[in-house]
C-alpha positions as CSV (number, residue, x, y, z in Angstrom):
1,X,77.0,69.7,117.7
2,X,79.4,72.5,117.1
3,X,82.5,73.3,115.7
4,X,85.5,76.3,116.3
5,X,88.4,76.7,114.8
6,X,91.3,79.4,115.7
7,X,94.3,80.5,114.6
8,X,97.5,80.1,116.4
9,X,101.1,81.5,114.6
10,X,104.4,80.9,115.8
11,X,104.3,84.5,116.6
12,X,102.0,87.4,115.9
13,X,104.7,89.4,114.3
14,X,106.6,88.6,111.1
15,X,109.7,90.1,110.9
16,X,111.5,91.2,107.2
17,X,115.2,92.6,106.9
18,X,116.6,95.1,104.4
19,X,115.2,96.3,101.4
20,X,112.1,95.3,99.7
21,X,112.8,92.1,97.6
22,X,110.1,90.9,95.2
23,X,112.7,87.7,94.8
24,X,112.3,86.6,98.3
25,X,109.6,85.0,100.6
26,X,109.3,84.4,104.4
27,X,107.9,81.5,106.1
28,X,104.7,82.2,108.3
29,X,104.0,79.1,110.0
30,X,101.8,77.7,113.2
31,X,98.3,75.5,113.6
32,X,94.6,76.1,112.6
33,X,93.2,74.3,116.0
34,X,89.8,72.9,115.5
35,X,87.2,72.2,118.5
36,X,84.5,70.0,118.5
37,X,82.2,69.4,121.4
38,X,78.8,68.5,122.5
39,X,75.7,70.5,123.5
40,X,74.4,71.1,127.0
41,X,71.7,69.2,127.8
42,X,69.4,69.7,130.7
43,X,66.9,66.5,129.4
44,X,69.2,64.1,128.6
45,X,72.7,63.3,128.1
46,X,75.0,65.2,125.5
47,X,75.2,63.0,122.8
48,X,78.7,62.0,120.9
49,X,79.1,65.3,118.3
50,X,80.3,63.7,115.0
51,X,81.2,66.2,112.1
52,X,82.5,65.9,108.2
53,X,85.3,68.3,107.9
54,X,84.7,69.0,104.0
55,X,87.7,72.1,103.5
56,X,89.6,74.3,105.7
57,X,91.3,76.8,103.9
58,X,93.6,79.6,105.8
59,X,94.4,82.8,103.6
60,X,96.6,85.6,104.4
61,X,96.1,88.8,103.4
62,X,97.4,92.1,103.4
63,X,95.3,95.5,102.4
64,X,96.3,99.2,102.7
65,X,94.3,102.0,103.1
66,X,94.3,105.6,103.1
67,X,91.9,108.7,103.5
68,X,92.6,112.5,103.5
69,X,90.6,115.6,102.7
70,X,92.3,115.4,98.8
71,X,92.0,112.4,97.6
72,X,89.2,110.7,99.7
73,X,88.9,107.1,101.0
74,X,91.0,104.6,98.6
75,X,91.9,100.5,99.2
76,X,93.8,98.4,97.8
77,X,94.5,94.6,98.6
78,X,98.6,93.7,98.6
79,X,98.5,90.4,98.4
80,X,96.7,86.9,99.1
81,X,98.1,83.8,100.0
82,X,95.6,81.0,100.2
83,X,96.3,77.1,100.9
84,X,94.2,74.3,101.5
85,X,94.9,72.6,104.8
86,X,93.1,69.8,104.6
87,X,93.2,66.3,102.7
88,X,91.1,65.9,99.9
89,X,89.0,63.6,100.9
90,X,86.0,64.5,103.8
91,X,87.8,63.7,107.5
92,X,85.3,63.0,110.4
93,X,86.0,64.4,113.9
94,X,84.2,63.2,116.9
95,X,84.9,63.2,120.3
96,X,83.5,60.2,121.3
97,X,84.1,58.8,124.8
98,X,84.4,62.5,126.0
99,X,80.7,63.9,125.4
100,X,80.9,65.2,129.4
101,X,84.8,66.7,129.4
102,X,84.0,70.3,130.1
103,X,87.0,71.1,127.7
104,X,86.0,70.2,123.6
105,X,88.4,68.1,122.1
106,X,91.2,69.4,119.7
107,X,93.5,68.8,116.9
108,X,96.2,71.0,115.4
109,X,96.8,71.4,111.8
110,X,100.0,72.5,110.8
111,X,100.7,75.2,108.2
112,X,103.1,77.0,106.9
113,X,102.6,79.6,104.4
114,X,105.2,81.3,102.3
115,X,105.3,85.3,102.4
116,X,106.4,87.7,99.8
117,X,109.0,89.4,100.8
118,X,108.6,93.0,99.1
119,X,105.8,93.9,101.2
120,X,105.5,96.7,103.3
121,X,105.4,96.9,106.9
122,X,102.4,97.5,108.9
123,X,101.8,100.8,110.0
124,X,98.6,103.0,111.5
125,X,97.9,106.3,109.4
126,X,95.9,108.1,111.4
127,X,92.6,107.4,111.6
128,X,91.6,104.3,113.8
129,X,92.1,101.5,112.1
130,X,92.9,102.5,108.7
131,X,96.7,101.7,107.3
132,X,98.6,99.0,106.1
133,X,97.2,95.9,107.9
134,X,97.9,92.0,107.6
135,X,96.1,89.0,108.8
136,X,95.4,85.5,108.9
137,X,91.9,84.0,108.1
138,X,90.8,80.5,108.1
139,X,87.1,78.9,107.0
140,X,85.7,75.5,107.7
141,X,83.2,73.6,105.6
142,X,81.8,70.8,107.7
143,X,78.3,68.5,107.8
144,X,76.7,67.6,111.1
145,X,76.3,64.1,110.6
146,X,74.0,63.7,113.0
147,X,71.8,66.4,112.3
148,X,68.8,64.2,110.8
149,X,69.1,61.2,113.3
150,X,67.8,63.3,116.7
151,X,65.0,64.3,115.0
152,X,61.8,62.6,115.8
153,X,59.5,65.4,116.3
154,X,57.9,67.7,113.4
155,X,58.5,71.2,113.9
156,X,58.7,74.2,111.2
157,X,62.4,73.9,111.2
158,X,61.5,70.1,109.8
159,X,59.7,71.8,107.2
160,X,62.6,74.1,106.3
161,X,65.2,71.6,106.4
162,X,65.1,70.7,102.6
163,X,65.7,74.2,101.6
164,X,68.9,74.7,104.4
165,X,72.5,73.6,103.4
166,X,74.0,71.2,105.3
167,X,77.2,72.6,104.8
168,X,78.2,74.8,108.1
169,X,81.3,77.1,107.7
170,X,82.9,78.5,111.0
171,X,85.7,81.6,110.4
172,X,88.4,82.7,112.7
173,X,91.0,85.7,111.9
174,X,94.4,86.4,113.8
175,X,95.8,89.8,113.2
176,X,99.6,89.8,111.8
177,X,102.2,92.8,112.3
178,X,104.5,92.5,109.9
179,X,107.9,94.4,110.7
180,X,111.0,95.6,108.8
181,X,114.2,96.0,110.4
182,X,117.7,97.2,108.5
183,X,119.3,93.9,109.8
184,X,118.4,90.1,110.2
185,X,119.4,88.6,113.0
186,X,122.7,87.5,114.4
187,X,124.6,90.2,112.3
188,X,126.3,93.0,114.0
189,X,125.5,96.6,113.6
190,X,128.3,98.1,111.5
191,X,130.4,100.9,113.4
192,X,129.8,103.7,111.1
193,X,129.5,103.3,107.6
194,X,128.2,106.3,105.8
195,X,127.2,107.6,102.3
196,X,129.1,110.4,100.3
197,X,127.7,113.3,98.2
198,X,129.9,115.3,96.4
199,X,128.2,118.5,95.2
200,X,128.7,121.0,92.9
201,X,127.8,124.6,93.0
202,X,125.2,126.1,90.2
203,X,126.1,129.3,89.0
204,X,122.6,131.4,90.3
205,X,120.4,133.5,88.0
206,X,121.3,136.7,86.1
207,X,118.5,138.9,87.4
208,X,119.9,140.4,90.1
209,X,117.6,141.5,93.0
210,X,117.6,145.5,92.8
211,X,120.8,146.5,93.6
212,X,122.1,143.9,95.5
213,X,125.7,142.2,95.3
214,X,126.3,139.1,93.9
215,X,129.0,136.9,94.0
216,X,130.4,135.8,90.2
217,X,129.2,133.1,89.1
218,X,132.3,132.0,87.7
219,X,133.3,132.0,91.7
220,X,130.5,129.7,92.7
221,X,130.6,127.5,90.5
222,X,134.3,126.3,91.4
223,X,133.2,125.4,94.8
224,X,132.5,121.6,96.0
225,X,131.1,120.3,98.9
226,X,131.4,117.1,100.0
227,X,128.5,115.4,102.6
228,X,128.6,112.3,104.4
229,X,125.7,111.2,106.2
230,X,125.0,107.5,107.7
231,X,123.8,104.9,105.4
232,X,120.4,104.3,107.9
233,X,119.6,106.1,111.1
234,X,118.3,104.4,113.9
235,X,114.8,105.8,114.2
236,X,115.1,104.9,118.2
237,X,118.3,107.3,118.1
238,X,118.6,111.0,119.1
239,X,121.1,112.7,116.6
240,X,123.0,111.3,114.0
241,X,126.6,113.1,112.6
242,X,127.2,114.8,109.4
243,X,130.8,116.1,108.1
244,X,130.5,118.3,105.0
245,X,133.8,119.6,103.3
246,X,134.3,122.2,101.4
247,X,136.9,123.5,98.9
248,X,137.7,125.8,95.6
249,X,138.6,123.5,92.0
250,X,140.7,125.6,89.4
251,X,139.8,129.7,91.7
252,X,142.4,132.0,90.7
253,X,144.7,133.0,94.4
254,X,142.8,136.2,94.4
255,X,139.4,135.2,94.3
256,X,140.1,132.3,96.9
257,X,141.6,134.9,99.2
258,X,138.3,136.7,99.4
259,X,135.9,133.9,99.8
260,X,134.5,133.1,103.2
261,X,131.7,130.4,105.0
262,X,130.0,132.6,107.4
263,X,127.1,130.3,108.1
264,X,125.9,126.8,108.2
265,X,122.1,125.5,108.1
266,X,120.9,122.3,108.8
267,X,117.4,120.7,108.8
268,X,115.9,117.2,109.1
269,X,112.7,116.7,107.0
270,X,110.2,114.2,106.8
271,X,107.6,113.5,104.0
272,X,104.8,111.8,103.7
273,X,102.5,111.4,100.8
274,X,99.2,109.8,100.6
275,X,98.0,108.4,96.2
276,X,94.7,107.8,95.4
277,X,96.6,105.1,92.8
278,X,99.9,103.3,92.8
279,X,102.4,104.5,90.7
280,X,103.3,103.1,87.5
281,X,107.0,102.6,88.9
282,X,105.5,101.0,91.6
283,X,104.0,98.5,89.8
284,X,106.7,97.8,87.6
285,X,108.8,96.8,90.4
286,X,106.6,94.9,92.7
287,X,103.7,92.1,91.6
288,X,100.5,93.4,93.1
289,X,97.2,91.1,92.4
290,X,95.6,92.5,89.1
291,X,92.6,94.7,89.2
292,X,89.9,92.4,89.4
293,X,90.9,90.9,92.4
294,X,90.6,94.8,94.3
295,X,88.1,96.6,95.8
296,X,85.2,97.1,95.2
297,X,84.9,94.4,92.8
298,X,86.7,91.7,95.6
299,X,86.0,93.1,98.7
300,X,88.5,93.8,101.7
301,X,88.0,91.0,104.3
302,X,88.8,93.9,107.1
303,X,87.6,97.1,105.9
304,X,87.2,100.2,107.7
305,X,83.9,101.4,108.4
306,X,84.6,104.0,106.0
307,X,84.8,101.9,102.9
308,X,81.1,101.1,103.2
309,X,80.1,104.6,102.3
310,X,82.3,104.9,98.9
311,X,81.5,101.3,98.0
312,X,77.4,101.3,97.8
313,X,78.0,104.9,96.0
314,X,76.5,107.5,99.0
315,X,79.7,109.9,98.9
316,X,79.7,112.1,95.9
317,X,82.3,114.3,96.6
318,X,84.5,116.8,94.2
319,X,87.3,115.5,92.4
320,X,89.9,114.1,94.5
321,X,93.6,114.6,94.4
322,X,96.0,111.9,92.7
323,X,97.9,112.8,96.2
324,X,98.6,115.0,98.8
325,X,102.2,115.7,101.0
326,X,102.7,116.8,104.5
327,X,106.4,118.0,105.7
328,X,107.6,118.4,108.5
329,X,110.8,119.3,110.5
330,X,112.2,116.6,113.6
331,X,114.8,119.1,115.0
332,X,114.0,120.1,118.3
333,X,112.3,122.9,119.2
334,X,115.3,124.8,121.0
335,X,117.5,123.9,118.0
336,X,117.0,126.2,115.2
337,X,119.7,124.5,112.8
338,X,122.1,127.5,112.2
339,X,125.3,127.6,112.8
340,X,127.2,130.6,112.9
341,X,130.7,130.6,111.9
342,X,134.0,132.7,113.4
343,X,134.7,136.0,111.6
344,X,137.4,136.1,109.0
345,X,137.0,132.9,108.5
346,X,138.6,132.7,104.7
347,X,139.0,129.0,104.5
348,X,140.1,128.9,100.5
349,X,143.0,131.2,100.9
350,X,145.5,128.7,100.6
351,X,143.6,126.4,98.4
352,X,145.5,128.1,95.1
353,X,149.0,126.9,96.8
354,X,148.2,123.1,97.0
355,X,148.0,122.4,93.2
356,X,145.5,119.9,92.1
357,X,144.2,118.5,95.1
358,X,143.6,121.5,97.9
359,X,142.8,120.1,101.1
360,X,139.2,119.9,102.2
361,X,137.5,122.6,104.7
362,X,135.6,119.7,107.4
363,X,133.1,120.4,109.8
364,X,132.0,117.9,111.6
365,X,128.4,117.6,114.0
366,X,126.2,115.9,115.7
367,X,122.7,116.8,114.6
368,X,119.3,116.0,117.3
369,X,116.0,114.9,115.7
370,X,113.0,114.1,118.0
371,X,110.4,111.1,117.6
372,X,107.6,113.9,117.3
373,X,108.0,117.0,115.5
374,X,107.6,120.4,117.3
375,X,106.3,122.6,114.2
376,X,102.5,123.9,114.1
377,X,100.7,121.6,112.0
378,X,97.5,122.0,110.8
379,X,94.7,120.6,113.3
380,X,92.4,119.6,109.9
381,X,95.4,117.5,108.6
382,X,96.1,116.5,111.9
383,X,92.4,114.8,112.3
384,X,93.4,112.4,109.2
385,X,97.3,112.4,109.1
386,X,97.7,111.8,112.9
387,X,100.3,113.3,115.0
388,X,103.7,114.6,113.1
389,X,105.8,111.3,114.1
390,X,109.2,109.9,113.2
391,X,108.2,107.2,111.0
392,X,110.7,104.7,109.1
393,X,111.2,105.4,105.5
394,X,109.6,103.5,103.4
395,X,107.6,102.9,100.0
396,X,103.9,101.2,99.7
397,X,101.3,101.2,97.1
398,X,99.7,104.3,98.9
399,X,101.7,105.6,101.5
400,X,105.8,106.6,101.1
401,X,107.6,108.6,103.9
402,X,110.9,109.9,102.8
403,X,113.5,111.9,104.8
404,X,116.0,114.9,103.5
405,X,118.6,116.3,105.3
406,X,118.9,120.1,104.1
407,X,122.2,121.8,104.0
408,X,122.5,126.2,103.3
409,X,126.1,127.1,103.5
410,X,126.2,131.1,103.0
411,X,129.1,132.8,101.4
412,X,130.6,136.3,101.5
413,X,132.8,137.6,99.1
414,X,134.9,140.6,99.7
415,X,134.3,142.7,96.3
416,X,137.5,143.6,94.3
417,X,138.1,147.7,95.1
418,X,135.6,147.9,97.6
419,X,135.1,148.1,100.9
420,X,131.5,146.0,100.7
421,X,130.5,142.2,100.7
422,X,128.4,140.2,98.7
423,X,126.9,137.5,100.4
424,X,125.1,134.0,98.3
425,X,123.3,131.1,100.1
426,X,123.5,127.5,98.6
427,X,121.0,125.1,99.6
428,X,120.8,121.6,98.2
429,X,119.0,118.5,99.9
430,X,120.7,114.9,100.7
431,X,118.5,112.2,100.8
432,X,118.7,110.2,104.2
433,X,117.4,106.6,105.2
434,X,115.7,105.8,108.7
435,X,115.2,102.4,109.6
436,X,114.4,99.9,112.8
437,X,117.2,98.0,113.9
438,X,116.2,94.8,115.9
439,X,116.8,95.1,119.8
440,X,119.0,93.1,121.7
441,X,118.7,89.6,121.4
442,X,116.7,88.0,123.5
443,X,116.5,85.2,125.7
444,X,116.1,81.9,125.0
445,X,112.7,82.1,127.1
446,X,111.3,84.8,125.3
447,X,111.2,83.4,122.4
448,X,108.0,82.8,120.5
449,X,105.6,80.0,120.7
450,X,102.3,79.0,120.1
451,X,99.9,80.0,122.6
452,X,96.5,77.6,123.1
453,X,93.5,79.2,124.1
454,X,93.5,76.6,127.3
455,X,97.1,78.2,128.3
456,X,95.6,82.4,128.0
457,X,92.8,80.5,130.7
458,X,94.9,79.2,132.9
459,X,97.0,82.1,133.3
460,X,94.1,84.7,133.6
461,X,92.8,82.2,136.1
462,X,96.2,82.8,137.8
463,X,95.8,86.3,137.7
464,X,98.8,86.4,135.2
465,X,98.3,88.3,131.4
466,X,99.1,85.9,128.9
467,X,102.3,88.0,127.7
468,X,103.6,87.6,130.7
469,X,103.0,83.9,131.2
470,X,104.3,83.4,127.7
471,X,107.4,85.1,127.9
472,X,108.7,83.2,131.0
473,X,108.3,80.1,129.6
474,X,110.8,78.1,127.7
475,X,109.6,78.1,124.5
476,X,109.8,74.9,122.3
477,X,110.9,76.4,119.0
478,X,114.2,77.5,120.6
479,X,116.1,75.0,118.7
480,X,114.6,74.6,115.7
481,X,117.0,75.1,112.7
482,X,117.2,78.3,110.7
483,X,115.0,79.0,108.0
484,X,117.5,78.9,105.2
485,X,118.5,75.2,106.4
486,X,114.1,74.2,105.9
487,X,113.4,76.1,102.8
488,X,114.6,78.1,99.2
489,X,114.9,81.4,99.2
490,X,111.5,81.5,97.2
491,X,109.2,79.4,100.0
492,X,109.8,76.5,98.9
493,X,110.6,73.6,101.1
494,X,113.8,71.8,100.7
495,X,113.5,67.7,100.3
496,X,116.7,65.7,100.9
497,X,115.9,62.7,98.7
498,X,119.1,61.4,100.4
499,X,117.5,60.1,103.6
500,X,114.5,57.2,103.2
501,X,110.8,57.7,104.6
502,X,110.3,55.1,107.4
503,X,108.4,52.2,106.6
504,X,104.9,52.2,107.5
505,X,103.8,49.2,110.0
506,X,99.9,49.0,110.5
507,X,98.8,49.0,114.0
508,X,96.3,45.7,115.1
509,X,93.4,48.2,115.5
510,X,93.4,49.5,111.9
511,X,93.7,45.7,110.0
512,X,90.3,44.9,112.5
513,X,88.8,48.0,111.1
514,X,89.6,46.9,107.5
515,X,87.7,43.6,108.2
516,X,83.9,45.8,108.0
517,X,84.7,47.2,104.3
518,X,86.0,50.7,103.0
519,X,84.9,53.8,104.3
520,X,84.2,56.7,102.6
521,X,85.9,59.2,104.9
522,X,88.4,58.8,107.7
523,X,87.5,59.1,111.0
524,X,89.0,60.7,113.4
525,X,88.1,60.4,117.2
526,X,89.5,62.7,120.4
527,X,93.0,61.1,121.3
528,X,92.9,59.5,125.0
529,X,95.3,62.1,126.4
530,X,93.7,65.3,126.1
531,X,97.1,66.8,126.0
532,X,98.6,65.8,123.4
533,X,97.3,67.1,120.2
534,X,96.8,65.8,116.4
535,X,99.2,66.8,114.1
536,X,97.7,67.2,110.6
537,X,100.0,67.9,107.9
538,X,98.6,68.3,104.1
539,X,100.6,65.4,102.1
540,X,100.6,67.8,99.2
541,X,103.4,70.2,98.9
């Protein structure tokens, strides 16, 4: 007699909006199906399968890991979520009456798990299969029941039978992409809004470089520049637009009259670092499981390959690196990011004249950025960083990407009874936020459902893929209510003691079972119509 069990979600990918929120949980939800059917036979005929279901508990678990030259291979878990899916008491499944369907009978359990919502999103860093990964994985406990009745014969598996558990576990996994977006759902994109930084100039070291010019510092230090930049950037986009304005705070006429902005450089970085260790801000602002729930002392339940080798102790390397960083440009390759600006350009001459508030100097552009970065990267990083890629920003334990916009804005200043120029180059860095923005909304059609195993056999026996059997078919969670209208903001689901339970009428079949004393277990037997699936819900909250 054997037993399977799989995993079936609402949808493989759970989706998170805005910033990381340790205050806030998702709902993951779907069934744990589990099959039981009888043997082949070629002596006699398959005999009714009848199994104790003892547990079946479902976990989900998220784990990030990293490797690079530096700071060699390092794991930690991000969190577990583990709940107990069925009753307390043993349950019996059997599937009598159908020992000869060439289909094993089934019954979904229901679950719904709630997920923190501070985690990061899944992402590939790499090398194959090592990143930020999630998943669901369930384990059954069950006792053949019949195991000891068929057996009439002596064998040496007779003889090893008292020293074998009777206790059979089955496992089934189902891989979860968990994605962030800047937006939930059903909220418009805002037209523009975007951040500003007001920046003021630092007057520049004393040493002076040979004999060249310098500007005063008393000069530099009365310019300001104001940047605006968008509050996210759609990582799907192709340029995004910057305004920067400049002007002169408290510069005498004379000195405004001989300052000029000759040249304007922009660049888009991005940055990615790779720790050995979470940081210590990190873990102040996020609850990650305590140390003796990570590796090595808890294993993964997915490791790479790679873990094995660090784990048993057969890598003794150098000391590694607390972390390592890898920049890179996304400007295109034909844009070199300088902008050269008309001659006699003196745009603070009149800036003395307007009193307290001198109008702004604005230049306004649209910059490009590419989805993989043109620059000559190292091919050694390369092997364990992976391609140079536009990636989201974001924050994990052990992986951060960051992005900069870099501004130079070079002066010249037309020196007082001379006929020569000194020219000064400001740089200063704004910080910028890329993000995923949820596509179009889709139709009611493509909207995700549960997918049985029976459905991905029909459709590859219609020579269809399951995606696209899935997506054309009207799914039943269409109209289910929104998730704030089920549960808190916390997981937790919401009871309206306001409406009574219906009362419970026994059926005639369950008094005449009554009539041949208690059981010990319930027992469960394969409904009639094969189609229509047991719901088992856990009575405990």
């Amino acid at each position: 007699m054997s037993m399977s069990i799989s995993i079936h979600p609402v949808s493989q990918y759970l989706d998170m909006y805005g910033e990381p929120d340790a205050n806030t949980a998702y709902s993951l939800s779907g069934v744990v199906t589990v099959a039981v059917s009888s043997p082949y036979s070629l002596f006699e005929r398959r005999r009714t399968a009848r199994l104790l279901l003892q547990s079946l508990s479902l976990t989900f678990e998220g784990q990030s890991e990293i490797y690079t030259h530096d700071t060699d291979y390092s794991a930690l878990r991000l969190c577990a979520v583990t709940r107990e899916l069925a009753p307390p008491q043993p349950m019996e499944f059997t599937n009598e009456g159908h020992e000869e369907d060439s289909d094993p009978c089934r019954w979904d359990i229901v679950f719904n798990l709630p997920i923190p919502g501070w985690l990061p999103g899944s992402a590939s860093l790499g090398m194959e299969d090592i990143g930020i990964r999630y998943g669901l994985y369930a384990t059954a406990k069950f006792v053949n029941l019949d195991s000891e009745q068929y057996t009439t014969s002596w064998s040496f598996a007779t003889f090893c039978t008292p020293f074998r558990s009777r206790i059979r576990s089955v496992d089934a996994r189902k891989e979860i992409i968990l994605r962030r977006y800047i937006l939930p759902p059903h909220v418009n994109r805002p037209t523009t809004p975007v951040v500003n930084y007001l920046v003021n100039s630092h007057s520049p070291s004393e040493k002076a470089e040979g004999s060249k010019k310098r500007i005063p510092a008393d000069v530099l230090s009365k310019i300001q520049v104001l940047t605006s930049v968008p509050e996210d950037v759609d990582v799907e986009g192709k340029s995004l637009p910057i305004t920067v304005r400049l002007r002169t705070k408290d510069l005498g006429a004379a000195e405004c009259k001989r300052l000029q902005v000759t040249e304007v450089g922009i660049n888009i970085l991005q940055q990615e670092r790779w720790r050995y260790r979470p940081s210590a801000t990190y873990l102040s602002q996020f609850p990650l499981p305590p140390r003796e729930m990570q590796p090595p002392t808890v294993p993964l339940r997915d490791p790479h390959p790679i873990s094995g080798i660090y784990d048993v102790g057969l890598y003794l390397g150098r000391e590694h690196s607390e972390a390592v960083c890898r920049t890179f440009t996304l400007l295109p390759s034909k844009d070199a990011g300088k902008y050269q600006l008309s001659e006699n350009n003196y745009a603070f001459s009149s800036d003395s004249e307007q009193g307290d508030n001198p109008t702004w100097y604005t230049m306004e552009t649209q910059v490009p950025f590419v989805h993989t970065s043109p620059a000559d990267l190292d091919l050694e990083t390369e092997e364990w960083a992976g391609p140079a890629v536009i990636r989201p920003s974001s924050s994990s334990p052990l992986f951060g990407v960051s992005h900069t916009l870099a501004i130079s804005l070079t002066f010249s200043y037309d020196l007082p009874d001379s006929d020569e120029r000194a020219r000064e180059r400001l740089n200063f860095s704004i910080p910028l936020s890329f993000g995923c923005y949820l596509p179009s909304t889709p139709a009611v059609g493509s909207s995700p459902s549960i997918l049985r195993p029976s459905d991905e056999a029909q459709a590859a026996s219609n020579g269809n893929s399951t995606e696209s059997s899935h997506s054309t078919s009207e799914s039943p969670f269409s109209n289910l209510p929104s998730y704030s209208q089920l549960y808190d903001d916390n997981g937790d689901r919401k009871i309206d003691l306001s409406i009574p339970l219906p009362l419970y009428t026994p059926r005639e079949e369950t008094s005449k079972d009554e009539t041949h004393g208690p059981t010990e277990y319930s027992n469960l037997t394969c409904p009639e119509e094969k189609n229509t699936p047991c719901l088992l819900v856990d009575p405990t909250p």
